[in-house]
C-alpha positions, -999 to +999 in steps of 0.1 A: -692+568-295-676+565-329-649+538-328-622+567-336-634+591-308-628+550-285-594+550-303-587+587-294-599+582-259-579+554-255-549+564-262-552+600-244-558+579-212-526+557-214-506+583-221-519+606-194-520+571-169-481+567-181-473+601-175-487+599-137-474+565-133-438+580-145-443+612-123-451+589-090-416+568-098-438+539-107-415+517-128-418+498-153-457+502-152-455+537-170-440+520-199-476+508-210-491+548-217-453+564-223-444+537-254-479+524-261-501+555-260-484+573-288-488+543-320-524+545-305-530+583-306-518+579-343-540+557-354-568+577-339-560+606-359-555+588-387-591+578-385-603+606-370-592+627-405-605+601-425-641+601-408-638+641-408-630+640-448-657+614-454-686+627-435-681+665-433-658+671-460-635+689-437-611+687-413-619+694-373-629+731-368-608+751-342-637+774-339-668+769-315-702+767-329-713+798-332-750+793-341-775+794-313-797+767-323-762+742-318-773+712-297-749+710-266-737+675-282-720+698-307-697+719-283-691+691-261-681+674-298-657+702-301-643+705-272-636+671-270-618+676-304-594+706-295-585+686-263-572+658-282-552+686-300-539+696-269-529+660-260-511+652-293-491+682-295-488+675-252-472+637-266-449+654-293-434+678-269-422+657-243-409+630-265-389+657-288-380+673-256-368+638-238-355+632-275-333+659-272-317+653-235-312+618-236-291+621-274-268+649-256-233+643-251-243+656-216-267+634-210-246+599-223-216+614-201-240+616-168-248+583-174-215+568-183-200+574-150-232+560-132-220+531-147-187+532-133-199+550-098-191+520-074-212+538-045-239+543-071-235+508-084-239+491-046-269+510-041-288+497-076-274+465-080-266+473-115-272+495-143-308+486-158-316+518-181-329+555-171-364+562-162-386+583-192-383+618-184-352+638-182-354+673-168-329+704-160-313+729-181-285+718-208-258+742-214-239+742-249-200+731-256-192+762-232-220+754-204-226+735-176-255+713-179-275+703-146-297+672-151-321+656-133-335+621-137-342+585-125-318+559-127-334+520-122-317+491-113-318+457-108-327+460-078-335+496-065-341+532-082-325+568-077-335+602-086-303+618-090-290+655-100-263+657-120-245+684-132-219+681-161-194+705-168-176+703-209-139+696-205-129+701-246-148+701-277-174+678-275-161+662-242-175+663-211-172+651-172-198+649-140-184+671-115-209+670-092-237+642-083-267+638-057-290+610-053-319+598-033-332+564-031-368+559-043-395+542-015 
């Protein structure tokens, strides 16, 4: 194995280990593959385009090998290729998309009154941060927004479900919230 296809494989591993780890409420152990995996997956590219331009003069090929005489070590090549496509553009879109919820004005209200939420606040000990992923749909200045993620604290974790409803331009306030403790 060429030290960029180790690189490559390393990284696709962390970040699918964080993902898992993030999925099964497994805090702060996901933080390892979420935040670490990425810089890593970089680098592998970086010296998997270099190695491509070097050796073949090209960049990967999203077609199969199409000649008969192909040794199987060249499709499993390939396939091994387009699946670290699928994993890099699989790292971009989740961090954009988490990007995007936890910047909203939705998102920061949600969390501001967690914050304040003496019942909440009891039950975690204290604000730490939010766990990775955010997920629900976010409505625009007119909307409701319904939101869905983990909250950690010092001493417990909650998934909760929040919705938000705008109140003015650019304002908004949680009207409703549910929460479950994390075993």
């Amino acid at each position: 194995m060429k030290k960029f296809q180790l690189v490559n494989t390393i990284g696709a591993i962390l970040w699918c280990v964080g993902f898992t780890l993030e999925r099964f409420d497994l805090y702060p152990y996901y933080n390892i593959g979420l935040y670490g995996a990425p810089p890593i997956i970089f680098i592998g590219i970086l010296m998997t385009f270099s190695y491509n331009v070097k050796k073949r003069g090209l960049f990967p090929s999203l077609s199969a090998p199409t000649n008969t005489s192909e040794k199987i070590e060249d499709y499993i090549k390939h396939y091994r290729e387009i699946w670290m496509i699928v994993i890099v553009l699989w790292v971009i879109i989740v961090h954009i998309t988490t990007a995007s919820f936890k910047t909203s004005k939705q998102f920061q209200a949600a969390v501001e009154y967690i914050k304040k939420d003496s019942t909440i606040q009891k039950k975690i000990r204290g604000f730490k941060t939010t766990g990775f992923s955010v997920e629900g749909t976010m409505g625009n200045v007119k909307n409701k927004s319904e939101l869905y993620f983990t909250v950690l604290g010092n001493i417990d974790q909650l998934k909760v479900n929040v919705v938000v409803d705008p109140i003015g331009e650019g304002m908004f306030e949680v009207t409703n919230i549910e929460y479950e403790e994390i075993k």
